[in-house]
Each structure stands twice: as C-alpha cells, then as structure tokens.
N, C-alpha and C positions, 0 to 999 in steps of 0.2 A: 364553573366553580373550581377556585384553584386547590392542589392537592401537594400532601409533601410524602416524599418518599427517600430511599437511602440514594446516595451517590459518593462519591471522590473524588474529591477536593486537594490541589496543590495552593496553598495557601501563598508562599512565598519561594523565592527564587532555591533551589537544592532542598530545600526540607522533606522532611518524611512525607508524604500523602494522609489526609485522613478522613475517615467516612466519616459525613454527616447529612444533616438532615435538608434537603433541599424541594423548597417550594415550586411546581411546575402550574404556570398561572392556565387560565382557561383557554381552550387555544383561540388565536385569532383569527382572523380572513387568510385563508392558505395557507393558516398552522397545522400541524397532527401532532395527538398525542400519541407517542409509539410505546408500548410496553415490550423493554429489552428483553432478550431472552439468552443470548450469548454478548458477547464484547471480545475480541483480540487483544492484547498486550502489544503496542505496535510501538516501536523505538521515536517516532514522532511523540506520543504522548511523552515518553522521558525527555525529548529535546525541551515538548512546555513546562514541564517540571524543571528544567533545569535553568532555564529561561532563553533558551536558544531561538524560542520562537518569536515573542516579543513579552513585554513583561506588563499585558493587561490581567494581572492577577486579582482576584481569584481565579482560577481555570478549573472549570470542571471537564475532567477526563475522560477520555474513550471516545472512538468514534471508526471503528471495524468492528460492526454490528449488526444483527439481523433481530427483527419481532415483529407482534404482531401492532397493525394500527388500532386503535383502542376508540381515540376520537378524535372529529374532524371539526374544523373550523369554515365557515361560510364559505363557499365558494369553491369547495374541493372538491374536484370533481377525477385528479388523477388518482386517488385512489378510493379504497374505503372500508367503513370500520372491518375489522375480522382479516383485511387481508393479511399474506406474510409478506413482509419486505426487508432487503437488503438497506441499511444509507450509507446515502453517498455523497462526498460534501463537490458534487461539481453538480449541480440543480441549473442547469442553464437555461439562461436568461431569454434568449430565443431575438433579443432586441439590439445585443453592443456588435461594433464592424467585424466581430471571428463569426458570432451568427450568422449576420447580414450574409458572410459570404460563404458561409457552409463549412466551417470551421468551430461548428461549435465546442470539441474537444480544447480548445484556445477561448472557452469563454470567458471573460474578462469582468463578469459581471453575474456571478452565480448566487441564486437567491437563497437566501437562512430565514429562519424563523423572523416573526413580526416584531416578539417579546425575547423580553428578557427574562430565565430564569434566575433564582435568589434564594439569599441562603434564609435563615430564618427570620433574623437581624434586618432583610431588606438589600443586604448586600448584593448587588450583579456580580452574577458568575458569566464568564468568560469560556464558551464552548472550548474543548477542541474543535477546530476546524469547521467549526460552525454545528457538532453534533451534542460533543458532552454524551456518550452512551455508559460509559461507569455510571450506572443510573441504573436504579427499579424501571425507570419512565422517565424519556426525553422529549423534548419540545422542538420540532421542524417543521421547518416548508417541506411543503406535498413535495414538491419538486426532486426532495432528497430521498425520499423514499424509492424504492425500485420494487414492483412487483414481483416474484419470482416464484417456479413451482415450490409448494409448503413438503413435498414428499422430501427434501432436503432438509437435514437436521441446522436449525439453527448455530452451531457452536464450527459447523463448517463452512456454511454460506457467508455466513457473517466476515468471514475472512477476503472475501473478494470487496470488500467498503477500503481497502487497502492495501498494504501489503503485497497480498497474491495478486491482485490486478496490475500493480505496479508493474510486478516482475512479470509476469505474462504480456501484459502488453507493451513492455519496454524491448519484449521478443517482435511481437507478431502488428502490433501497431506502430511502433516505431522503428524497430530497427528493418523490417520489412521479410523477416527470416522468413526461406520458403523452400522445398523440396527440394533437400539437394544438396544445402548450405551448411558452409562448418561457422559451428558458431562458439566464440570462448566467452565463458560468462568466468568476471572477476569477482570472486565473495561469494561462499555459501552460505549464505544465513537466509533469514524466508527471503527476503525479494530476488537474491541469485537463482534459487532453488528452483524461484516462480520460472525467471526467466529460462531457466533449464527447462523447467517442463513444459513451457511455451514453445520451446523452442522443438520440444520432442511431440507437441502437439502440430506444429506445421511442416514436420517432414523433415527437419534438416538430417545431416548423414552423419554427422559428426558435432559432437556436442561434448565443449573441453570447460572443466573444472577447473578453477583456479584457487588455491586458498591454502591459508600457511596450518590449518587445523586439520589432521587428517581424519578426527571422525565429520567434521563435516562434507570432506571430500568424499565418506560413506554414506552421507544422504546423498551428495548431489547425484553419486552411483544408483540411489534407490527411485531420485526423479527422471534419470534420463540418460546422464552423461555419460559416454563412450570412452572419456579419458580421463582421468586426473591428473593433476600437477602441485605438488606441495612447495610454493615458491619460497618459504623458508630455506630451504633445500636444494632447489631447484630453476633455473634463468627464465621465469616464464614465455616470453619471449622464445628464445630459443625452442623450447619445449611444443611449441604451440606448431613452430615454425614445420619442426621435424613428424609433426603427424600430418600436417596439408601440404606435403610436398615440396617444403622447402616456400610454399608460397605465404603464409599466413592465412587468418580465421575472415570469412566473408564478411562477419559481423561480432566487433567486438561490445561487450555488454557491462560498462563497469556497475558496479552495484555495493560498492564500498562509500566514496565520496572523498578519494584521497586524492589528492594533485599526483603521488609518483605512481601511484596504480593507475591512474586514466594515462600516464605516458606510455605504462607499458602497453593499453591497451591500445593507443594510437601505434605505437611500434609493430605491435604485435597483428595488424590486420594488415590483408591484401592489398595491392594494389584497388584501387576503386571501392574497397572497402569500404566497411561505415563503423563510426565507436560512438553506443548509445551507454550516458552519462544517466544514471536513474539511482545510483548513493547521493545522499544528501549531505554536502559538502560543510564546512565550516565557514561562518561569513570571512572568517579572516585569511582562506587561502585562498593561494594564486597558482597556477602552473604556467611554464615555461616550453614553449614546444620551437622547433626550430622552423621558421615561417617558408623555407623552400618545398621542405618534407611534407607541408598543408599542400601547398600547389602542386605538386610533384606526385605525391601518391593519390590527388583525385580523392574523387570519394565523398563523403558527408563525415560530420562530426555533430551529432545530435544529442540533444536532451529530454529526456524522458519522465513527466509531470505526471504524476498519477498513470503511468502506463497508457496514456496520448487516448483514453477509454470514453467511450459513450458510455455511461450506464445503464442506459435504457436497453441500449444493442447489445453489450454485451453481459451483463451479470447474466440474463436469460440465458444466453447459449451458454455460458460456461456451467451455470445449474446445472443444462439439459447434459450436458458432456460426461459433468460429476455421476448425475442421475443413470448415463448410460456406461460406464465403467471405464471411462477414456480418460479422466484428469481426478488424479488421486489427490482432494482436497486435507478427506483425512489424514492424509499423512503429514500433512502441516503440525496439527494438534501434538504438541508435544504432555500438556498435561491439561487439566479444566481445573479450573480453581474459582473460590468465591472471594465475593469484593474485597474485605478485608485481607486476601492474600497478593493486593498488586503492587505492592512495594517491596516483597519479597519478588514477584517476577520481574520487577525490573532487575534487581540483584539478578535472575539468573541469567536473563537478558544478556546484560551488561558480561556477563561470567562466558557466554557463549552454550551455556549449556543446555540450552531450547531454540527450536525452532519458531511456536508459537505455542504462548498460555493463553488460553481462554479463560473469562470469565462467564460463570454460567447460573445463569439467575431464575 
C-alpha cells in the first residue's frame, strides 16, 4: 500500500525548494522503505537545485541520511524491518568489469530503487543521487542501506552517506595518507575538514590548512591540523613548502574544485607525491599544468569519488571509531534544523557560515 508523506522538492532549475506532499509507492523486489530520521545539507543537493547536475526535474532532495527500515520488499534479505541504517547511493552491483575485478569501489553500475516516487498529481520525482532523503520516508534498494551500530545518534551518522566519507576517504582510501605523512588539504569546509581528520585518523605528522576564511582555518585547528595558511594573505605554496622542509606536502588534497587551487596543489606536493582531486569542479573548467612537471615530479594525480568508500566496510568502522571517541562526527553538526528550513541552509551554506545543517525529523 502506497503512502504519502512530507518531502522537498526543487521544482525547476534556481527556484526556491518547496515542501510538499509525496506519494512513496509499496516497496518492490529489493525495495525498502526507510523512515528518515536526520538528512545533511550537502552542497550536491544545491548543485540539483541549481541544475548542475542534470535537469531531470522534479528532484527530490537529500540523500546524507541515516533511519530506520520500516518495510521491505520480496527478496530482501540484506537487511530488515527495525534495523538502523546509513544510505548510500554506491549499492554495488557485484556484476559490471570494476566488480568482476575487485574494484568494486569503481562500480559502474549501482543499484537504486525498482519505483518511482511521485508527487500527488503522478508526477516522477527525480532522487538525489538515487536517495531523495528530504523525506518523512524514502524508497531504495536494500543495497543502499548500510547497517550500522543504532547506539549512534542519527543526525551524526547520517553524515558519513556523504560529505564526511568523501573527505575521509579522499585521505585514507585514496590519497593513501599513513604514519608519518605531511599532508595539505585545500578548503575547509565539511569535506576538507573530513579529509583533515582522516588524515589525523591515520597518523600523518603534519596536517596543513589551507583557506582564504580564517574562522574556518579555526575548525580545520579543531579537526586535526598542525598548520594553517590563509592564502588570501599568504603563497600557499610557499607556506606549505617552509614547514616540510623545503620539500613539500606527501599528499596534497584539494577539496574545493577550482582549476588554480588544484595547480597549487600540484606545485605544492613532493617529489613522488600525490594531489587527490575530491571538490567538485564546474563542467566548464579546464586546468593547465606544465606536462614536464607531470613527468618530472613522479607521483600520482588522482580523483576522489565519494571518498573511493565501500560502504559496507567502511560506515561500520567509522561508527565504531565515533562510538569509541576517536572521530569527532559531532563536530560536523553545525545546527539541526526542520525540512522547511533548507532553503535557508542552503543560504548559509552558500554564505560559508556552517559546516553542516541537519535536518531532523
């Protein structure tokens, strides 16, 4: 039986967001119905809102979320009703060649729900990301779900469907940060922050701030970082150079998505170095890098998709970590807000003046 409850809706490309009432049909074969209980504000939902993503509108928004599964659909067997779960929009397929060959972090072929949800009218809405969690209650494949311990408060967990996964594992999955390593993360905002305290979760010895906002150079001080550098002010580069020795950062992290900040970040690392790309760029730039300096300095130059993350592997252990007072999630939460206030978070967003809002239902 299908059911309708609140959610938020971007109707058309920049316009305001507005709650209304959306129909979640009965679930199908390896559907769940999840009952939301937090949602993140995550600057992805504003790229769909603005139509950066693509423009199959309507879009229902949200999808860094955690609740509980409510009800399941034939054949679900990875989870069930009553548990708590994180989603996550990479449900792998286990079938296309990045499976095949143990890659499934590269899956190419990640499963979403059976159905479509719709407005009252009949209309298909358009997940985020295959989730749509700006929702009382969202419709997915089992697959999206992740079990996780429930002793974690939803409005924190919820954050790793996103965001903090990104930037943790744009550290520790991809850039390959390990005991020892100086590492400069460009942009403090949540996913820098993430990869800052990724990066102070695997030891590195040095862990340098980058960003032109100097209260957010005061968080990135609260997740980890050893240094700050306000490049408004200051030759990041340079700056970077003179606390490793003249050498540069093992691992640079950009986390903006600008072509002249990923140069600094290519300047700014070692010899054999690596610069992991995990800001989300505009379709229409391009950067320029001089093609010797690729050869020449060695190294890797990598991109970072959702924090290169298993969620099955990791959401758990990061729980457990939250759970045991090693990775301060909370400190993400800048405010909790209810649905009708996410149009104003984007505004704060957008203003820089949060880390992350929660919505909490």
């Amino acid at each position: 039986m299908s059911q309708e409850v609140r959610g938020i809706i971007a109707r058309s490309k920049g316009t305001p967001v507005s709650t209304e009432t959306i129909v979640i049909p009965e679930p199908g074969p390896d559907d769940v119905v999840v009952a939301i209980q937090a949602c993140g504000v995550c600057h992805t939902d504003l790229h769909y809102r603005e139509g950066g993503i693509n423009d199959e509108f309507p879009f229902l928004l949200g999808h860094e979320a955690a609740g509980i599964v409510e009800t399941i659909g034939d054949g679900v067997t990875h989870v069930a009703v009553g548990d708590f779960v994180i989603l996550n929009w990479r449900a792998v397929c286990g079938e296309c060649r990045a499976c095949r060959r143990g890659e499934a972090q590269y899956c190419f072929d990640t499963h979403n729900a059976s159905q479509k949800m719709t407005l009252t009218d009949g209309t298909e809405l358009s997940p985020a990301l295959g989730i749509g969690a700006f929702c009382e209650k969202t419709l997915v494949h089992q697959g999206q779900c992740t079990k996780v311990d429930p002793a974690a408060p939803a409005s924190v967990a919820g954050l790793l469907g996103c965001g903090v996964m990104a930037g943790i594992g744009a550290a520790i999955n991809t850039g390959g940060v390990r005991h020892g390593h100086s590492v400069a993360v460009f942009g403090c905002g949540g996913v820098g922050d993430a990869a800052i305290a990724g990066s102070k979760l695997a030891g590195a010895s040095t862990i340098i701030a980058v960003d032109i906002d100097d209260r957010k150079l005061e968080w990135a001080q609260e997740f980890g970082a050893t240094h700050v550098c306000n490049s408004a002010t200051t030759d990041p580069v340079e700056f970077i150079r003179s606390v490793t020795d003249g050498n540069g950062a093992d691992v640079c992290i950009e986390a903006i998505g600008h072509p002249e900040v990923y140069k600094q970040c290519f300047e700014a690392r070692d010899l054999a170095g690596t610069v992991v790309l995990v800001g989300v760029p505009n379709p229409e730039m391009t950067v320029e890098l001089p093609f010797i300096e690729i050869f020449g300095r060695g190294g890797a130059l990598k991109s970072s998709w959702y924090g290169d993350c298993l969620p099955e592997r990791d959401f758990p252990m990061l729980i457990d970590l939250y759970l045991q007072g090693r990775l301060d999630l909370g400190r993400f939460v800048s405010e909790t807000i209810g649905l009708s206030d996410v149009e104003q978070a984007f505004h704060n967003m957008e203003q820089g003046e949060v880390l992350r809002s929660v919505v909490v239902l």
